[in-house]
Backbone and ligand atoms as CSV (ligand in chain L), in Angstrom:
chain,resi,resn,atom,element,x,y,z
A,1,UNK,N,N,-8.827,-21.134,-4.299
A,1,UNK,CA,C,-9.856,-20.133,-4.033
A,1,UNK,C,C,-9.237,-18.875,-3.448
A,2,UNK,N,N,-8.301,-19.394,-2.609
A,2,UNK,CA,C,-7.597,-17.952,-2.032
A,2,UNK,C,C,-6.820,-17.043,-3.236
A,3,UNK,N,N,-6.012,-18.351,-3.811
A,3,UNK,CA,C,-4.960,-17.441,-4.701
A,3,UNK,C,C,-5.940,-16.735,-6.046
A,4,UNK,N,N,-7.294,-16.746,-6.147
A,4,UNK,CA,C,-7.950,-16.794,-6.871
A,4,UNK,C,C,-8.281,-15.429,-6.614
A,5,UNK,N,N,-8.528,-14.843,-5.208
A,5,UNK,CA,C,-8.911,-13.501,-4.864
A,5,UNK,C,C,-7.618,-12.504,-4.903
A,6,UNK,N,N,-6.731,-13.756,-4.357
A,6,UNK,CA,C,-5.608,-12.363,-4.616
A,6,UNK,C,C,-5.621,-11.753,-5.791
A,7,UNK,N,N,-5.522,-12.946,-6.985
A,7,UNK,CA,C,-5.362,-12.362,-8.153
A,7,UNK,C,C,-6.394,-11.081,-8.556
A,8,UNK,N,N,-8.193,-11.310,-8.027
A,8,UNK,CA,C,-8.825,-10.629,-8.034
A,8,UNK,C,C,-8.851,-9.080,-7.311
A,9,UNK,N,N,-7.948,-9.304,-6.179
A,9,UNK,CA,C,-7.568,-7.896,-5.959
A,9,UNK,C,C,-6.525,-7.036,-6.516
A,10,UNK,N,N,-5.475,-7.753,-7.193
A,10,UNK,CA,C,-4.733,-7.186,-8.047
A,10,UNK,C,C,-5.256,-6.391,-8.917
A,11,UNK,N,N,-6.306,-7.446,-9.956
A,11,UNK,CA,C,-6.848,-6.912,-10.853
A,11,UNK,C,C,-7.746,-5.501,-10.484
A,12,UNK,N,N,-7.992,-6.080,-9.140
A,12,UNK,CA,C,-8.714,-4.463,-8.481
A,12,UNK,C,C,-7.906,-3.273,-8.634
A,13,UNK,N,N,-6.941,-3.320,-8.046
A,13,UNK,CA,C,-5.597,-2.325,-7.905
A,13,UNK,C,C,-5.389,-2.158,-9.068
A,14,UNK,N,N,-5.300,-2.748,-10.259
A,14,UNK,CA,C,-4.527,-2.302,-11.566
A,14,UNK,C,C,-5.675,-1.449,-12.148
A,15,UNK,N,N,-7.119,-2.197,-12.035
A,15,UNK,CA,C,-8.606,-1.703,-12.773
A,15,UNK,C,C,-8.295,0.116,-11.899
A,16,UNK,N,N,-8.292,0.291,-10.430
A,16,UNK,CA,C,-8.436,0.873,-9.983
A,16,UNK,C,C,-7.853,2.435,-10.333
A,17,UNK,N,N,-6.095,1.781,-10.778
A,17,UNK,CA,C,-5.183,2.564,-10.585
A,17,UNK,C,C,-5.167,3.598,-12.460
A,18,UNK,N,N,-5.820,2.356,-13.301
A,18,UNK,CA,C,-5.962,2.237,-14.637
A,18,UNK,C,C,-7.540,3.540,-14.846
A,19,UNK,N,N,-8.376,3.526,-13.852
A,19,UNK,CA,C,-9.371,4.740,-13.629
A,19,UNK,C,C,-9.052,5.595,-13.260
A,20,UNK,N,N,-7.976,5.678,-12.622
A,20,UNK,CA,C,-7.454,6.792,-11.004
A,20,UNK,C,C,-6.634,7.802,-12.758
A,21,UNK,N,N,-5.750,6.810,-13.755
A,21,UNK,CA,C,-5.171,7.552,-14.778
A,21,UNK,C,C,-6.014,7.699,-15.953
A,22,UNK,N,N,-6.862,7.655,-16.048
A,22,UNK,CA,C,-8.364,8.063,-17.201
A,22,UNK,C,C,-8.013,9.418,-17.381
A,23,UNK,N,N,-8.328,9.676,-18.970
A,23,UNK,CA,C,-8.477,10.864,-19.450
A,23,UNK,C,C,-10.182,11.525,-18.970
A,24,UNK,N,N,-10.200,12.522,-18.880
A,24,UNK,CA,C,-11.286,12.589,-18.609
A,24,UNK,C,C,-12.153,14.119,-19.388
A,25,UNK,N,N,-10.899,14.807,-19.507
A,25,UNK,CA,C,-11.459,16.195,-19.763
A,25,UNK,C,C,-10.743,15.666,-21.958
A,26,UNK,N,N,-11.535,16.683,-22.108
A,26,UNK,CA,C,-11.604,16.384,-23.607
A,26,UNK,C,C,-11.411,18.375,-24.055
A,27,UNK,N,N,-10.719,18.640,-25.131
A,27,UNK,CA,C,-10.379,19.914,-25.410
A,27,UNK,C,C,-11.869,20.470,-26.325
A,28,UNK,N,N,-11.997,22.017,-25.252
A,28,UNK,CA,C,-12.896,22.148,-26.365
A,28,UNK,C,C,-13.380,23.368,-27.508
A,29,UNK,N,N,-13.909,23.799,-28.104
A,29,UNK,CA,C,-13.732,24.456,-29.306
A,29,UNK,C,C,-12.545,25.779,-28.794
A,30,UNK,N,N,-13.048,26.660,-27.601
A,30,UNK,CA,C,-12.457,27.265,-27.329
A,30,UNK,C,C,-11.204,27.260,-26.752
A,31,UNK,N,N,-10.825,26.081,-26.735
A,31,UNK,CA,C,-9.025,25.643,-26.445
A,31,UNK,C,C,-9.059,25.134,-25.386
A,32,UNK,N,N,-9.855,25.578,-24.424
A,32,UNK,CA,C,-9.398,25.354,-22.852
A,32,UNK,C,C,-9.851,23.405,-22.828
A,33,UNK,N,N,-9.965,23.135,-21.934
A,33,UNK,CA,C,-10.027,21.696,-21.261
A,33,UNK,C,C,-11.080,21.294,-20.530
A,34,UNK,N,N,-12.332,20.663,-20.887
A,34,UNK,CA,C,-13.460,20.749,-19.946
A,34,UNK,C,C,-13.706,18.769,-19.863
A,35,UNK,N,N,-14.650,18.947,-18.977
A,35,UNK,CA,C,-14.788,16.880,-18.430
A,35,UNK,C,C,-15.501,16.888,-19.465
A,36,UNK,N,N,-15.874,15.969,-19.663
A,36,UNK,CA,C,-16.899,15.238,-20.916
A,36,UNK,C,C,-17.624,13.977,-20.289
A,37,UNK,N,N,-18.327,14.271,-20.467
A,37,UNK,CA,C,-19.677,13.421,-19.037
A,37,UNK,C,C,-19.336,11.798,-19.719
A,38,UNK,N,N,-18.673,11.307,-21.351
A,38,UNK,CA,C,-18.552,9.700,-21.527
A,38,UNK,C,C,-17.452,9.251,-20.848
A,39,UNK,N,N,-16.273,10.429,-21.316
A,39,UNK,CA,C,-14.981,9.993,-20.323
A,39,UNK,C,C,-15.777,9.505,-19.028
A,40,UNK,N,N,-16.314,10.667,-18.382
A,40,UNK,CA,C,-16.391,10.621,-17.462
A,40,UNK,C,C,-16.774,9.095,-16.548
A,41,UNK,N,N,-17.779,9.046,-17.243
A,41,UNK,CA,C,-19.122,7.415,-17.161
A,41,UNK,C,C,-18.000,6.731,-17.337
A,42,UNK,N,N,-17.117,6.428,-18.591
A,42,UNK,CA,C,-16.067,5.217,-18.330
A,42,UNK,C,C,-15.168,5.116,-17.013
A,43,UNK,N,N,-14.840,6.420,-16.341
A,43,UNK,CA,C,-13.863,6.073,-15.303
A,43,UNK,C,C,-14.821,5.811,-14.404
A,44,UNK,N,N,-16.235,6.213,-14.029
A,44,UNK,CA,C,-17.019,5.660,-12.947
A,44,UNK,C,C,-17.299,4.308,-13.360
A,45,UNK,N,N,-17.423,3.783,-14.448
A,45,UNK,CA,C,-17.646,2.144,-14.884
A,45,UNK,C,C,-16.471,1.297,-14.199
A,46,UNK,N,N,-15.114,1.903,-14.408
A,46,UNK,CA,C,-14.262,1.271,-14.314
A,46,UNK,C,C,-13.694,1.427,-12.437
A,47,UNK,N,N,-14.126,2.506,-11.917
A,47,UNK,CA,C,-14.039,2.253,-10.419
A,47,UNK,C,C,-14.860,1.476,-9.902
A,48,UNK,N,N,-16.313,1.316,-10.287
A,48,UNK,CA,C,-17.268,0.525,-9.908
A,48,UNK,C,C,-16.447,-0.928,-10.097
A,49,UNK,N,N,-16.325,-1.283,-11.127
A,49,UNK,CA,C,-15.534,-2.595,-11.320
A,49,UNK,C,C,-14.733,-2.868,-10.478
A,50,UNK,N,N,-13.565,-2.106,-10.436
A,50,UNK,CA,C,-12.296,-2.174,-9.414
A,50,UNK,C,C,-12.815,-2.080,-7.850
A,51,UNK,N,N,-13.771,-1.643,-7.740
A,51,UNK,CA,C,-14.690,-2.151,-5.941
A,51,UNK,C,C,-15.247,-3.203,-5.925
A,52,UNK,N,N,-16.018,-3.493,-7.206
A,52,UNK,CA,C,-16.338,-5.198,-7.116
A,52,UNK,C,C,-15.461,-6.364,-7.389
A,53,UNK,N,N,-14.683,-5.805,-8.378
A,53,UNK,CA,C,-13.191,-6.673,-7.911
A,53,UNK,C,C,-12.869,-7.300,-6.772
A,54,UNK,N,N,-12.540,-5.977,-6.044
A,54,UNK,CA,C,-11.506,-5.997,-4.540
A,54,UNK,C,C,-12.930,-6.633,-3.722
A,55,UNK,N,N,-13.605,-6.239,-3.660
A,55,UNK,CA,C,-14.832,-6.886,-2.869
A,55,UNK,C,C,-14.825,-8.511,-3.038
A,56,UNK,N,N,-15.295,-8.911,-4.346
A,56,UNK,CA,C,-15.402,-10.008,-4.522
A,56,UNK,C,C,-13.678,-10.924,-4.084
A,57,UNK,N,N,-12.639,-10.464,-4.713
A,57,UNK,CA,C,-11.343,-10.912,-4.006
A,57,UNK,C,C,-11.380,-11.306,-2.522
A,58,UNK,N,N,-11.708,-10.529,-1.440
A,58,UNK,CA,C,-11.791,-10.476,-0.448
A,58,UNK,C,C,-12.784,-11.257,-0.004
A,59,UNK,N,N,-13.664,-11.491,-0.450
A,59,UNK,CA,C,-14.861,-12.110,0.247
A,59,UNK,C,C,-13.916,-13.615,-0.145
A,60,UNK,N,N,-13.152,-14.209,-1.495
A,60,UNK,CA,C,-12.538,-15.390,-1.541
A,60,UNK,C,C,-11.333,-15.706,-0.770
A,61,UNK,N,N,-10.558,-14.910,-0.431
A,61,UNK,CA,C,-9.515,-14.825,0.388
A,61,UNK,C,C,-10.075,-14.597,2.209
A,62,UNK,N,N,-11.308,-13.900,2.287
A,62,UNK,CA,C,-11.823,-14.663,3.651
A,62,UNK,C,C,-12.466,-15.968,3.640
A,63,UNK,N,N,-13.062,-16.536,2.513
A,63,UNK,CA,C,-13.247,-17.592,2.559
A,63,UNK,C,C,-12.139,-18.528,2.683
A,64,UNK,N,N,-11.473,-18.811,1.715
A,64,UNK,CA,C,-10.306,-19.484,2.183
A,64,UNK,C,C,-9.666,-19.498,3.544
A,65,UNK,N,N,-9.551,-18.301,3.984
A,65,UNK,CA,C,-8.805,-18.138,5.013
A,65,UNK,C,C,-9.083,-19.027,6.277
A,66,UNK,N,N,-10.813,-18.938,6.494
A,66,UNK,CA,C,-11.736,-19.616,7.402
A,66,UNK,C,C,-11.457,-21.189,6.919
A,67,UNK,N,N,-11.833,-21.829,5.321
A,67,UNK,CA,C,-11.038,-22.938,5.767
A,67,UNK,C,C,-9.903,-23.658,5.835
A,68,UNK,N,N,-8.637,-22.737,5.111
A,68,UNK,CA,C,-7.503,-23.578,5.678
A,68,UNK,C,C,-7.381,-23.382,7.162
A,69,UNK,N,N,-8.009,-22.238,7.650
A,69,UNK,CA,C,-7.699,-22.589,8.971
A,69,UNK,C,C,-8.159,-23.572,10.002
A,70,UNK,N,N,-9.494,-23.813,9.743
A,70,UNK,CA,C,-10.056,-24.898,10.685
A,70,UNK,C,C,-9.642,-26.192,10.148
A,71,UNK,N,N,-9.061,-26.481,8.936
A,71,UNK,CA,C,-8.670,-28.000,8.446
A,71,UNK,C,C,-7.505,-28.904,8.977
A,72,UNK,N,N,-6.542,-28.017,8.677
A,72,UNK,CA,C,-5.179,-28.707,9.359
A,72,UNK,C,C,-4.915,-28.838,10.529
A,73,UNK,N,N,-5.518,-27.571,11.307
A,73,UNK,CA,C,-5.720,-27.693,12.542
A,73,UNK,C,C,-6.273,-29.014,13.114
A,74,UNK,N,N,-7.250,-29.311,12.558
A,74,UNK,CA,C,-7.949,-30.837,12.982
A,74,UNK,C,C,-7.298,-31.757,12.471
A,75,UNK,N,N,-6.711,-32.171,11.359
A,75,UNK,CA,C,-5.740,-32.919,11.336
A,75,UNK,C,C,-4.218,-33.506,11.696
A,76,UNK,N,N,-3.426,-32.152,12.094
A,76,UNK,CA,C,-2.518,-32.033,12.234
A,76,UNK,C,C,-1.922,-32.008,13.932
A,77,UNK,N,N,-3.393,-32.165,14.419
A,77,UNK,CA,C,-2.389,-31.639,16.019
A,77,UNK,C,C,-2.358,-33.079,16.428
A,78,UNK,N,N,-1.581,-33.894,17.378
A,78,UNK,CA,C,-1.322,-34.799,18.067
A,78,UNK,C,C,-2.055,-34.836,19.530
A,79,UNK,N,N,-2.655,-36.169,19.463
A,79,UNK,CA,C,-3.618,-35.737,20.871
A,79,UNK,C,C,-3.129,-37.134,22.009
A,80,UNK,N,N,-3.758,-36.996,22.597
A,80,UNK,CA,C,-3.383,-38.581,23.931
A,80,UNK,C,C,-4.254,-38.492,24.674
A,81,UNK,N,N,-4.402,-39.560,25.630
A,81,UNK,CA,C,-6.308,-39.512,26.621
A,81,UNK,C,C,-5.030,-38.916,27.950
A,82,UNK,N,N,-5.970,-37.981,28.570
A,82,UNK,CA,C,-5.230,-37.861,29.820
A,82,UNK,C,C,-5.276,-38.998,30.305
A,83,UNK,N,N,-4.012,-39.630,31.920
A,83,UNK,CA,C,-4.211,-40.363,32.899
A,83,UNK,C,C,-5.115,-40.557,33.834
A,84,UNK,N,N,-5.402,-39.091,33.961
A,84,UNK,CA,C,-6.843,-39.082,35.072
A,84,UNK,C,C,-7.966,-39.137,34.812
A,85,UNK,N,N,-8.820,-38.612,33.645
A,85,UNK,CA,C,-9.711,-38.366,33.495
A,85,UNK,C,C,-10.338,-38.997,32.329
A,86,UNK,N,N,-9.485,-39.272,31.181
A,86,UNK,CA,C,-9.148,-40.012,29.892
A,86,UNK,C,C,-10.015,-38.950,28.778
A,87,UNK,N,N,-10.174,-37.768,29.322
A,87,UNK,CA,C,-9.951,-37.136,28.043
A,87,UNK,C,C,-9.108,-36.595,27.109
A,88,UNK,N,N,-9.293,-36.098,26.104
A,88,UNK,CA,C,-8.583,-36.198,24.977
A,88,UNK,C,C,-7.845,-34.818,25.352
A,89,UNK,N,N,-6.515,-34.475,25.453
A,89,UNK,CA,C,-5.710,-33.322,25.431
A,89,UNK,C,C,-4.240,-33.272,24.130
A,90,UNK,N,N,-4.142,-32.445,24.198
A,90,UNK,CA,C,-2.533,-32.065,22.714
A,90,UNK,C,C,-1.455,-33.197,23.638
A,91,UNK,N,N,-1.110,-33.667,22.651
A,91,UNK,CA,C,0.456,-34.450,22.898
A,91,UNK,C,C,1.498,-33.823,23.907
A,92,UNK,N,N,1.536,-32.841,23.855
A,92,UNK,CA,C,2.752,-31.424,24.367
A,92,UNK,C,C,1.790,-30.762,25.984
A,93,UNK,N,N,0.826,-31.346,25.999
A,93,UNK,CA,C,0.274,-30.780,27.059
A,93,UNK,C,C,1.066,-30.987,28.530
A,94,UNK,N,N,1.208,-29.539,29.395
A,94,UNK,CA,C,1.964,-30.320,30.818
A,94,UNK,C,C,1.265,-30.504,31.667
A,95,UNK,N,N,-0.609,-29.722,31.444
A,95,UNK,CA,C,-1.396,-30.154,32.724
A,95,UNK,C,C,-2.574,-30.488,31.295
A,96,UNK,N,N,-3.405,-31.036,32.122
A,96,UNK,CA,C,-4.954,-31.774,31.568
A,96,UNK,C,C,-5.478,-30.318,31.790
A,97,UNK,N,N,-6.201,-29.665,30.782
A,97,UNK,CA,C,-7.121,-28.774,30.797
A,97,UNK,C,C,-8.777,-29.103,31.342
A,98,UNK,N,N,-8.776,-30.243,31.216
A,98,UNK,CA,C,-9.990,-30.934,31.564
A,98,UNK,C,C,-9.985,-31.393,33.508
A,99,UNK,N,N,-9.169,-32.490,33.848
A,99,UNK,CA,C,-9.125,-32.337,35.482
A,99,UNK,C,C,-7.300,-31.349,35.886
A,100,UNK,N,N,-7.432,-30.656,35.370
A,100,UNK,CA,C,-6.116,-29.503,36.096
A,100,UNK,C,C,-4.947,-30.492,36.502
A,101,UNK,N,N,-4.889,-31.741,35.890
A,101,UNK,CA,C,-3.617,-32.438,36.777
A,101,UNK,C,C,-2.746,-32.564,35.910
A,102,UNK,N,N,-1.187,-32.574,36.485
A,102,UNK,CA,C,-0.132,-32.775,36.054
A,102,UNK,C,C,-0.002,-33.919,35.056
A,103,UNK,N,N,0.602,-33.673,33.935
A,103,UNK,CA,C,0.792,-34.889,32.764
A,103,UNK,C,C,2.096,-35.262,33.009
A,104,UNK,N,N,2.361,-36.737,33.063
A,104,UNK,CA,C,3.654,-36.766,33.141
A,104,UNK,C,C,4.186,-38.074,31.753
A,105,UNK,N,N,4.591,-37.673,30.875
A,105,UNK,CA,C,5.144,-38.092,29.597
A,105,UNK,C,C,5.064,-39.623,29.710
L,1,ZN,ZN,ZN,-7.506,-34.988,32.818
């Protein structure tokens, strides 16, 4: 899901960068160079896209983010009952956060 947004913000950045280089002005009878309101509509189509891109990317890459972070965390840390109090504290702990007393290994 994460690597899923990155990719989606890429595609933002390329959609983005791919509008940012749009032709836009079209030559006209009299030689000179004027916008042309379809060009035009395509590069606003295509920035619109490239914001919902990066939007939607981001909203998956904060998703992800929220749960690899709370997962491993709960799995991964090492816990032990304190001596004094017998609640649950980290393996590595040097005082009980729960009664303030010294842990001794
Ligand atoms: Zn304790």
């Amino acid at each position: 899901m994460r690597g899923l947004g990155g990719v989606l913000i890429c595609i933002s950045v390329i959609a983005f960068l791919g509008a940012f280089a749009m032709e836009t002005a079209v030559a006209s009878e009299l030689g000179n160079r004027v916008y042309h309101i379809g060009p035009v509509r395509k590069q606003q189509n295509a920035f619109l896209m490239a914001v919902g891109f990066y939007f939607g990317g981001a909203v998956l890459v904060l998703a992800g983010m929220r749960r690899s972070n709370s997962r491993p965390a709960r799995a991964l840390v090492a816990v032990k009952a304190c001596a004094f109090c017998a609640q649950t504290v980290r393996i590595e702990a040097l005082v009980c956060r729960f009664c303030r007393k010294w842990l001794t290994r």
